[in-house]
Backbone as CSV, one residue per row, in Angstrom:
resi,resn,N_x,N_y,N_z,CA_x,CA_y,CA_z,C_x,C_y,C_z
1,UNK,161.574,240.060,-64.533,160.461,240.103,-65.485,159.134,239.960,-64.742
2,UNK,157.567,240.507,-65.075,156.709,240.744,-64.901,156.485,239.268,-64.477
3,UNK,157.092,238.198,-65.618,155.997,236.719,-65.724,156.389,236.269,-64.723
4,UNK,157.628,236.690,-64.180,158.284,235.606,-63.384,157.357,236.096,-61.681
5,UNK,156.278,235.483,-61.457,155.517,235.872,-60.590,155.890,234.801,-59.109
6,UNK,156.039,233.771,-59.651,156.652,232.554,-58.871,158.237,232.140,-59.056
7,UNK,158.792,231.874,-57.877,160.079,231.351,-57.922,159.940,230.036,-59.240
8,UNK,160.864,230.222,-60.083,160.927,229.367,-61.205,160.381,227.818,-61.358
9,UNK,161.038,227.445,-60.212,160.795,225.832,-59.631,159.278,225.734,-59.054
10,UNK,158.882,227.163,-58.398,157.583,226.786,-58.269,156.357,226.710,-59.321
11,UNK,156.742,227.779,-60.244,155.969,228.091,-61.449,156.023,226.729,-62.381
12,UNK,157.006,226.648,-62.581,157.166,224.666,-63.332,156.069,224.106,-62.821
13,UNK,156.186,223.857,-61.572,155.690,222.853,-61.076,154.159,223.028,-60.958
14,UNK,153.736,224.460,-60.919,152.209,224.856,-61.263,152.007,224.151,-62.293
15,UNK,152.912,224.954,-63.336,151.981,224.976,-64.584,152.452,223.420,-65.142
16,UNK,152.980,222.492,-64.721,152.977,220.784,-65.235,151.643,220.459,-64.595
17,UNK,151.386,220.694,-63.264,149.553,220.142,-62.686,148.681,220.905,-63.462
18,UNK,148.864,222.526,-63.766,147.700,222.954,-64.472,147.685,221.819,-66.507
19,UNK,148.907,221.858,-66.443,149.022,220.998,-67.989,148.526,219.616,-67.964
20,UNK,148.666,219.158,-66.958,148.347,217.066,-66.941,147.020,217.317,-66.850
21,UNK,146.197,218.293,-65.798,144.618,218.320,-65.872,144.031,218.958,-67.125
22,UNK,144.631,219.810,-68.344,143.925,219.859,-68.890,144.017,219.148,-70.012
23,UNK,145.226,218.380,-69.699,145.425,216.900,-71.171,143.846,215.852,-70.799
24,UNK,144.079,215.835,-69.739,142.690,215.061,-69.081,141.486,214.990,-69.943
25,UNK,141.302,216.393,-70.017,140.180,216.861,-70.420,139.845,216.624,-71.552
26,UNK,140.727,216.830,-72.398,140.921,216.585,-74.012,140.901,215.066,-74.180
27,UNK,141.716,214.576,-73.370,141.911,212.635,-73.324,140.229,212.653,-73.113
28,UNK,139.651,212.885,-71.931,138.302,212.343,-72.099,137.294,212.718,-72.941
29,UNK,137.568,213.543,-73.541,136.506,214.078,-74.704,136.895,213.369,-76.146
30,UNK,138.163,212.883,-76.503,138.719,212.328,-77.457,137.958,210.525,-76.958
31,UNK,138.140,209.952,-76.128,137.215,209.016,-75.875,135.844,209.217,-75.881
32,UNK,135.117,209.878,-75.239,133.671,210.270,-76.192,133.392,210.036,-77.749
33,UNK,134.552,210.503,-78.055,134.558,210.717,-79.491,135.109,209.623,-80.600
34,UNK,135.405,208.185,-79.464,135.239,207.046,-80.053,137.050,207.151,-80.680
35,UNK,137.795,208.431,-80.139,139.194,208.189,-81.233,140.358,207.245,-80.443
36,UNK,140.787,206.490,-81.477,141.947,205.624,-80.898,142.666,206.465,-79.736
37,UNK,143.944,205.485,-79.567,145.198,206.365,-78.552,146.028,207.411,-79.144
38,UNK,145.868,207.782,-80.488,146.770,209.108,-81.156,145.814,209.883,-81.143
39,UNK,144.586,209.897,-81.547,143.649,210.950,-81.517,143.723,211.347,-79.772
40,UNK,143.905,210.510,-78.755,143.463,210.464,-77.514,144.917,211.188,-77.666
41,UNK,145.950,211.231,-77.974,147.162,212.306,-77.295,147.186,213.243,-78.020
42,UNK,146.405,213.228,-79.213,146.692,214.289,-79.707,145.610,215.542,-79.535
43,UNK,144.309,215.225,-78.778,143.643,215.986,-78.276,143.777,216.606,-76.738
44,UNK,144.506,215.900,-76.391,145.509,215.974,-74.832,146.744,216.972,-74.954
45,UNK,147.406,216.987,-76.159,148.904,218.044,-76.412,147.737,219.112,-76.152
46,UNK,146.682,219.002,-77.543,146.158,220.349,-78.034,145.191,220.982,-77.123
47,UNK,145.391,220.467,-76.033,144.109,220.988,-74.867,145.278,221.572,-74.121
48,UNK,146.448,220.703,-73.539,146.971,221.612,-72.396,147.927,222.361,-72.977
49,UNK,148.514,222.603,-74.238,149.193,223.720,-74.635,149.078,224.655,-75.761
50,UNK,148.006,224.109,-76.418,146.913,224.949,-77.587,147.156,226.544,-76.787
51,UNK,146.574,227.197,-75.909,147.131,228.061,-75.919,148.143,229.247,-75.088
52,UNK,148.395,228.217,-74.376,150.042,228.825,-74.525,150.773,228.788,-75.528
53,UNK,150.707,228.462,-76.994,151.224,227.989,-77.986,150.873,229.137,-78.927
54,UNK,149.524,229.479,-78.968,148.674,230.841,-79.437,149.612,231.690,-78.604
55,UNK,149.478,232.128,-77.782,150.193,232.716,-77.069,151.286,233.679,-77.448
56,UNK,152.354,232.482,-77.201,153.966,232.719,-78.010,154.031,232.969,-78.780
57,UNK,153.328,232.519,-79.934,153.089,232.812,-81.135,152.828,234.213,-81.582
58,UNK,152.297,234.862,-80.871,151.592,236.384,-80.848,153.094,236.971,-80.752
59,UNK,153.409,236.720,-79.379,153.675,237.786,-78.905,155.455,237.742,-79.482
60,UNK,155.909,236.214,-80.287,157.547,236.174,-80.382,157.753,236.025,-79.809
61,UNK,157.466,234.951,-78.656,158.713,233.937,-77.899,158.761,232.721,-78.700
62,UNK,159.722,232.632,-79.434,159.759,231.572,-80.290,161.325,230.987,-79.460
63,UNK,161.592,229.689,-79.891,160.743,228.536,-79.912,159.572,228.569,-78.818
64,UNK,158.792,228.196,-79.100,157.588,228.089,-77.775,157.886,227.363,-76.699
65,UNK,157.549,228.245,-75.539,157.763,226.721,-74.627,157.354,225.727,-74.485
66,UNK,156.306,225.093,-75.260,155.827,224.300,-75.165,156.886,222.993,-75.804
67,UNK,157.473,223.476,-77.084,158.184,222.448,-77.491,160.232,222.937,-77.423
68,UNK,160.199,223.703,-76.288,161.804,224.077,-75.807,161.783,223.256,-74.270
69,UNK,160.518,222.558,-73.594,160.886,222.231,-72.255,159.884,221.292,-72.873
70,UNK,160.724,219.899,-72.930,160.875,218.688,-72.993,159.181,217.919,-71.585
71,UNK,159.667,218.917,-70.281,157.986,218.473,-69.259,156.819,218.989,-69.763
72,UNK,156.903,219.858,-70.421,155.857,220.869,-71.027,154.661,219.870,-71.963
73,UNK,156.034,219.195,-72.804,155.584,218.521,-74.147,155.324,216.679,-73.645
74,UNK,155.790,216.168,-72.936,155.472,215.054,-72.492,154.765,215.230,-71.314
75,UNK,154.563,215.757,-70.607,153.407,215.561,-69.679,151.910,215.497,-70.411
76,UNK,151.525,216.208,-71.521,150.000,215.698,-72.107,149.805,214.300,-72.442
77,UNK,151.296,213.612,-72.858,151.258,212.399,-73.408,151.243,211.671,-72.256
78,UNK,151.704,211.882,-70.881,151.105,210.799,-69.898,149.986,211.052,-69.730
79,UNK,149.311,212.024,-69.544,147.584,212.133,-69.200,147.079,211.488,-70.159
80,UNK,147.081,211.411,-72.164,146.810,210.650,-72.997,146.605,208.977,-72.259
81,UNK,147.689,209.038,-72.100,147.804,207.267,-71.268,147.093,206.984,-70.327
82,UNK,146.918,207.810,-69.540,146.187,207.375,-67.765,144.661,207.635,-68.626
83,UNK,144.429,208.397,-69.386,143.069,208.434,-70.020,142.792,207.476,-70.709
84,UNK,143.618,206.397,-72.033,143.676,205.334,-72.338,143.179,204.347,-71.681
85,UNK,144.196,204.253,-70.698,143.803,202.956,-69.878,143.194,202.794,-68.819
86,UNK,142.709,203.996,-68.123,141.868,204.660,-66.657,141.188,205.442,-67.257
87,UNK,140.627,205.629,-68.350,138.924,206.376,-68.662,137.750,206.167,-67.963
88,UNK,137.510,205.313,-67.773,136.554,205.266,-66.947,136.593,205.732,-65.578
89,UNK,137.538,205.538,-64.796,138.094,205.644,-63.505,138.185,207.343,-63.703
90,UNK,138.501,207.707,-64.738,138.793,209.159,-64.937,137.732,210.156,-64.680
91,UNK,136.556,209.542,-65.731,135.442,210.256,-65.527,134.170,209.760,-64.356
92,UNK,134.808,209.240,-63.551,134.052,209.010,-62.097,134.690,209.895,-61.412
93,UNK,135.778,210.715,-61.485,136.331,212.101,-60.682,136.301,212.886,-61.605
94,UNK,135.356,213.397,-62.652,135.234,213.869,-63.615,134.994,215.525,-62.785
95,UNK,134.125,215.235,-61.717,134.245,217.001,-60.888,135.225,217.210,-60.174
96,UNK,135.841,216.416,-59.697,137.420,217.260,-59.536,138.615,217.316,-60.668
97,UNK,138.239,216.786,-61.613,138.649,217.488,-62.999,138.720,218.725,-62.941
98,UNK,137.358,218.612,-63.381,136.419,220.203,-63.579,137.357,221.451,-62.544
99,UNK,137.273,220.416,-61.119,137.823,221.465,-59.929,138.836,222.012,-60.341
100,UNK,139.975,221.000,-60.733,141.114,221.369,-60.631,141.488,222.146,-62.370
101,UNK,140.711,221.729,-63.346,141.010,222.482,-64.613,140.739,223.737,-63.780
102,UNK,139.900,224.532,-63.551,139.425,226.100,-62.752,140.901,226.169,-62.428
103,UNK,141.780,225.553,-61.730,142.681,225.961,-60.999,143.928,226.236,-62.245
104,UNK,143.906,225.413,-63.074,144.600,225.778,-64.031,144.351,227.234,-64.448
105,UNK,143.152,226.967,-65.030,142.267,228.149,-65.482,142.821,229.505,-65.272
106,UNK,142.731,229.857,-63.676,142.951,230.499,-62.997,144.724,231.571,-63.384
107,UNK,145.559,229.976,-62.976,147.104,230.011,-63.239,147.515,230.431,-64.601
108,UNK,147.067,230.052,-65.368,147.565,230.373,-66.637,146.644,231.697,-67.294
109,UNK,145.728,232.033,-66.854,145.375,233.435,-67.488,145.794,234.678,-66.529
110,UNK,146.895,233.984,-65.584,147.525,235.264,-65.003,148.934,235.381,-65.794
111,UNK,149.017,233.828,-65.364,150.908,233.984,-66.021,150.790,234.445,-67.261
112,UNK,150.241,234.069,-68.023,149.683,234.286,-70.030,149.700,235.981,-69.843
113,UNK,148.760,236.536,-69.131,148.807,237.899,-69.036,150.251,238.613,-69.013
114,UNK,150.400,238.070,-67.655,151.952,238.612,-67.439,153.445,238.428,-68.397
115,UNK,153.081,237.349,-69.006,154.033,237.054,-70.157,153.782,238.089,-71.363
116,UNK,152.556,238.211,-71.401,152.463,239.526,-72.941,152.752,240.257,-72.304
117,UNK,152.290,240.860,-70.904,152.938,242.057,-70.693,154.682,242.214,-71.161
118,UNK,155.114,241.743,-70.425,155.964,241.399,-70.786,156.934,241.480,-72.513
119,UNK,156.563,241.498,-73.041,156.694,241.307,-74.474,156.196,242.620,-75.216
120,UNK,155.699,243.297,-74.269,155.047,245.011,-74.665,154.241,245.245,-75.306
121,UNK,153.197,244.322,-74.985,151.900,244.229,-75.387,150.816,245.143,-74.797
122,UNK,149.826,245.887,-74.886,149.067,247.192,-73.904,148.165,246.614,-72.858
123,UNK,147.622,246.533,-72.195,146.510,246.470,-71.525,145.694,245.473,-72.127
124,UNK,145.537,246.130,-73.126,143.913,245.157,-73.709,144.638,243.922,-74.236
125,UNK,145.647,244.261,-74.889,145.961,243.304,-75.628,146.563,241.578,-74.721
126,UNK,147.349,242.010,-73.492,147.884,241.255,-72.671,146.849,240.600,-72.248
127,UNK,145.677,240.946,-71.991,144.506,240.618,-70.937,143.430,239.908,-71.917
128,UNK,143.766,239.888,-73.072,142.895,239.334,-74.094,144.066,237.974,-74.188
129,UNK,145.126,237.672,-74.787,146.227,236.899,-74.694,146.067,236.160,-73.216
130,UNK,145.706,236.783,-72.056,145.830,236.005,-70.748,144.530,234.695,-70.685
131,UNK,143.361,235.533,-71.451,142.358,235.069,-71.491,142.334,233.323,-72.687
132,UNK,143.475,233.765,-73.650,143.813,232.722,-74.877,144.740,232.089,-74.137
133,UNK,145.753,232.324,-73.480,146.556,231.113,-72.694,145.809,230.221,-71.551
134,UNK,144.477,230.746,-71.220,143.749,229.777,-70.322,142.222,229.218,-71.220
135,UNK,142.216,229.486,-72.094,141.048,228.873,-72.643,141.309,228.678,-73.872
136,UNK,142.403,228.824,-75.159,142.555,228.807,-76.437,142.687,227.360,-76.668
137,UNK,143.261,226.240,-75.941,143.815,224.886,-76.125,142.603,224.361,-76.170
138,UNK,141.046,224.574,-75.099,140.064,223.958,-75.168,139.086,223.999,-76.352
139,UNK,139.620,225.479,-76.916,138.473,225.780,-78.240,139.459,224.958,-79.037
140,UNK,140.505,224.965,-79.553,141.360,224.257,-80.267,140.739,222.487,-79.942
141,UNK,140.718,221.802,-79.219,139.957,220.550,-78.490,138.618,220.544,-79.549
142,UNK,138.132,221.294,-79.270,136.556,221.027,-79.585,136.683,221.302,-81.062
143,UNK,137.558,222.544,-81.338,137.350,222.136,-83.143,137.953,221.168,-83.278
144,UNK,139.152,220.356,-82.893,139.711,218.934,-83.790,138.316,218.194,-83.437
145,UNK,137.535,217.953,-82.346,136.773,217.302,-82.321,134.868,217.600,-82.762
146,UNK,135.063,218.232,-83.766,134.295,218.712,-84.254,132.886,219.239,-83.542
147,UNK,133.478,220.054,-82.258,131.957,220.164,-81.337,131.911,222.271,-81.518
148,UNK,130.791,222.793,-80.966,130.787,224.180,-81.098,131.938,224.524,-80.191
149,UNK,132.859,225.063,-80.155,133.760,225.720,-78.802,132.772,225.733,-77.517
150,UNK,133.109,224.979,-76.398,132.495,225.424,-75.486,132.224,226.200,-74.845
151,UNK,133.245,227.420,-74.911,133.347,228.904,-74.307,132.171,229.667,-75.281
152,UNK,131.835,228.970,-76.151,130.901,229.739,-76.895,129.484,229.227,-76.975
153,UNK,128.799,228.374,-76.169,127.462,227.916,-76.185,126.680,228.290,-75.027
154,UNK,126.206,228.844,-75.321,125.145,229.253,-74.115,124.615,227.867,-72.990
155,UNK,124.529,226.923,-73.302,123.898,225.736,-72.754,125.133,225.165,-71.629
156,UNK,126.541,226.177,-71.184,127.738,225.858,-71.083,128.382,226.813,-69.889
157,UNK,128.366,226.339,-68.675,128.629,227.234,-68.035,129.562,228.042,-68.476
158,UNK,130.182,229.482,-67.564,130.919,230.667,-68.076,132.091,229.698,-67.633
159,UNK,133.093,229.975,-68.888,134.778,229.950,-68.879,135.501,231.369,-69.092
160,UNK,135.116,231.576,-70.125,135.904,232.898,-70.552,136.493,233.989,-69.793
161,UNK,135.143,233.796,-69.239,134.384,235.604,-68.375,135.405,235.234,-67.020
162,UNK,135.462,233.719,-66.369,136.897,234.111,-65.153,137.918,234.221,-65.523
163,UNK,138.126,234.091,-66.623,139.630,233.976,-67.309,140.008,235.757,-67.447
164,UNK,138.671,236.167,-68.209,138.929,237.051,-68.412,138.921,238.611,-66.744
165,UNK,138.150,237.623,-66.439,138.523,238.709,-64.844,139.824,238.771,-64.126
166,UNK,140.237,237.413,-64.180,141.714,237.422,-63.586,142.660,237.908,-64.439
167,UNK,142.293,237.939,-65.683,143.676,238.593,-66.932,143.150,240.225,-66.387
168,UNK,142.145,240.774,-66.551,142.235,241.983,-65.968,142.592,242.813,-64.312
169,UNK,142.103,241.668,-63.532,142.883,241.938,-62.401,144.695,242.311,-62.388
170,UNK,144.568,241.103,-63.208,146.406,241.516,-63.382,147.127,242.320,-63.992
171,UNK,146.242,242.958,-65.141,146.690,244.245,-65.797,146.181,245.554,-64.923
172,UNK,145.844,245.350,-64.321,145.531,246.789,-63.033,146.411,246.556,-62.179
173,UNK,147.006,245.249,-61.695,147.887,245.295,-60.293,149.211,245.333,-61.395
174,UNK,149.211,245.096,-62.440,150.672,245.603,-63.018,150.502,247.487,-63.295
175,UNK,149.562,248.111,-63.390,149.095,249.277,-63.964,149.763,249.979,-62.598
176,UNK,149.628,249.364,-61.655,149.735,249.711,-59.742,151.021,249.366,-59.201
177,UNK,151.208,248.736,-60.139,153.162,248.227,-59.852,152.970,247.397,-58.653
178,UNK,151.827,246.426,-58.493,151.531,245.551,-57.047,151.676,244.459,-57.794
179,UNK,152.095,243.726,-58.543,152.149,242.168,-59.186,153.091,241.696,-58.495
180,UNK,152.453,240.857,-57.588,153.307,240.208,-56.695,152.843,238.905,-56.616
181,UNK,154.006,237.689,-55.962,152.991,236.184,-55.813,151.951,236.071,-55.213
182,UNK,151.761,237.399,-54.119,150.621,237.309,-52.969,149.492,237.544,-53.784
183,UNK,149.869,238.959,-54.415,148.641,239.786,-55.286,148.308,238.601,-56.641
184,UNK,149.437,238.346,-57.204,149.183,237.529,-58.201,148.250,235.974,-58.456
185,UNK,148.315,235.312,-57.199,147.917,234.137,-56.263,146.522,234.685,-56.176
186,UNK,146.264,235.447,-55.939,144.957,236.278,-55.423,143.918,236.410,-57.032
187,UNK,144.877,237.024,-57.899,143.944,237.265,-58.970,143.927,235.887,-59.579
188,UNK,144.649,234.838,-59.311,144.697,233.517,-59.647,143.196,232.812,-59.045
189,UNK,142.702,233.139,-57.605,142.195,232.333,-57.162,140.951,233.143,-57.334
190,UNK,140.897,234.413,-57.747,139.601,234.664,-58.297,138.970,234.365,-58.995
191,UNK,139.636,234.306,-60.161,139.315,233.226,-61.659,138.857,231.787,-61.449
192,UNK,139.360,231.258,-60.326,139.377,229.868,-60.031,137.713,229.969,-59.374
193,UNK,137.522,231.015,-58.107,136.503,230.917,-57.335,135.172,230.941,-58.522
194,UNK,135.564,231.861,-59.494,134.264,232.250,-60.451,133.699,231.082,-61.138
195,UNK,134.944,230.289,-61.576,134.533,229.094,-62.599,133.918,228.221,-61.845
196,UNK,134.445,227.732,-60.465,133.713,227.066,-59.734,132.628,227.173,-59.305
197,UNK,131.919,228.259,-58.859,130.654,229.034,-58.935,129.855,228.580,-59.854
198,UNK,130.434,228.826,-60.957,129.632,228.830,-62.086,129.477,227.236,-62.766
199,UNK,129.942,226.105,-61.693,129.847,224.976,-62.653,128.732,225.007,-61.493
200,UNK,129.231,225.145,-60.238,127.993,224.613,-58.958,126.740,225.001,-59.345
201,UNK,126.286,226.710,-59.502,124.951,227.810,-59.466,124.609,227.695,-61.147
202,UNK,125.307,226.977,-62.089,125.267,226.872,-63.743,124.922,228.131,-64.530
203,UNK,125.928,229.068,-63.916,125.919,230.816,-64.245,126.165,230.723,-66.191
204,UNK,125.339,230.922,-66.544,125.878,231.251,-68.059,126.080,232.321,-68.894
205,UNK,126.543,232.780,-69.659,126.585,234.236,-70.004,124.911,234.265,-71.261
206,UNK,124.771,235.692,-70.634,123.582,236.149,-71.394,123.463,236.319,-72.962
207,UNK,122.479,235.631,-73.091,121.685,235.846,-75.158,121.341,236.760,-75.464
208,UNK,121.241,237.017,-76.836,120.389,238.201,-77.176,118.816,238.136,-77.217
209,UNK,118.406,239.018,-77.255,116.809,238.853,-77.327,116.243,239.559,-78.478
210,UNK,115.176,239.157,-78.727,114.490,239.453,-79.807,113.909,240.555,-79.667
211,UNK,113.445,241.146,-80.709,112.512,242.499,-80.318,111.209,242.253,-79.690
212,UNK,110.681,241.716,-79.445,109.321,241.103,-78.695,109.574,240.808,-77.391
213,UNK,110.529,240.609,-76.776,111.508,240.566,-75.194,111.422,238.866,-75.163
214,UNK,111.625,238.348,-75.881,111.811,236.617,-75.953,112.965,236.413,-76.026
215,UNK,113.255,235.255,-75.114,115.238,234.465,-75.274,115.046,234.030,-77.216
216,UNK,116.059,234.039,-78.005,116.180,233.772,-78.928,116.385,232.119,-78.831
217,UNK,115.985,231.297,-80.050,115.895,229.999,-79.705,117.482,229.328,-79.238
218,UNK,117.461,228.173,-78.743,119.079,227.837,-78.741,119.586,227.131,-79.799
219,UNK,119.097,227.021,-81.393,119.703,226.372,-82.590,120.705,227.663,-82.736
């Protein structure tokens, strides 16, 4: 199969580090947000498997993996905990968070891609899906926690846009019959290089403008 880009044992083991960093994320934003320890895991499930969950859902891999592999589904609930009781400690490495979510980032809007492919989904459609298995869990995050999606505020560096470069890289090297771990690794670490870029240089995606050539306000 297309998804299977990594030897099995290695792909696990990606995508449990890409999953514990982005429970993180959700754990520390659920503390911002003043919510006990269930709100704190339950914004932690819905960050690191929100969408891979979208995902499956699309495309009919049911049961999801999220709740058929037992590491999938308890690994957010230890990050919940280390966020509980090491929040603070958490968000003093809050940029290698950041670092290492990118790296998730990266991982899962290739594999996500390659899994719709997979499932006989077209081009657009796989590469749009690659883009929802690496960023759908965080918009899911921000609506339980009642904030704008962050992929969607201008004031917010770019997420989408690497997600969405590496989901298209990978639908051209599948288009090329080159999807390989080397090639695949590659369109992985592009996605990764962009987001990082873009938290360092604070690259944001462009507004519309008014007819008078003025930025439109940011309300």
């Amino acid at each position: 199969m297309t998804s299977q880009i990594f030897p099995s044992h290695v792909q696990q083991s990606l995508d449990l580090v890409g999953i514990f960093v982005f429970a993180l994320s959700g754990g520390l934003l659920a503390v911002r947000k003043n919510m006990d320890i269930f709100g704190i895991c339950v914004l932690a499930e819905v960050t690191a498997l929100g969408g891979g969950v979208m995902r499956d859902l699309v495309i009919g891999a049911t049961p999801v993996a999220a709740f058929s592999n037992l590491g999938y589904f308890s690994t957010p609930l230890v990050a919940g905990l280390v966020v509980f009781f090491l929040h603070p400690e958490v968000e003093r490495i809050n940029r290698a968070v950041q670092t290492l979510d990118a790296l998730g980032l990266g991982l899962f809007c290739v594999t996500g891609t390659a899994k719709a492919h997979d499932y006989g989904l077209g081009a657009v459609a796989a590469m749009a899906l690659g883009m929802v298995t690496a960023a759908g869990g965080g918009v899911m995050r921000d609506v339980l926690a009642g904030e704008i999606p962050s992929l969607l505020r201008w004031d917010r560096e770019i997420y989408a846009v690497p997600a969405l470069v590496g989901s298209a890289l990978v639908v051209v090297l599948i288009g090329l019959d080159r999807l390989t771990a080397l090639t695949g690794t590659a369109a992985a670490l592009t996605a990764f290089v962009l987001r990082v870029l873009a938290l360092k240089y604070g690259w944001r995606a462009p507004r519309a403008w008014h007819r008078n050539g003025s930025r439109t306000s940011e309300e």
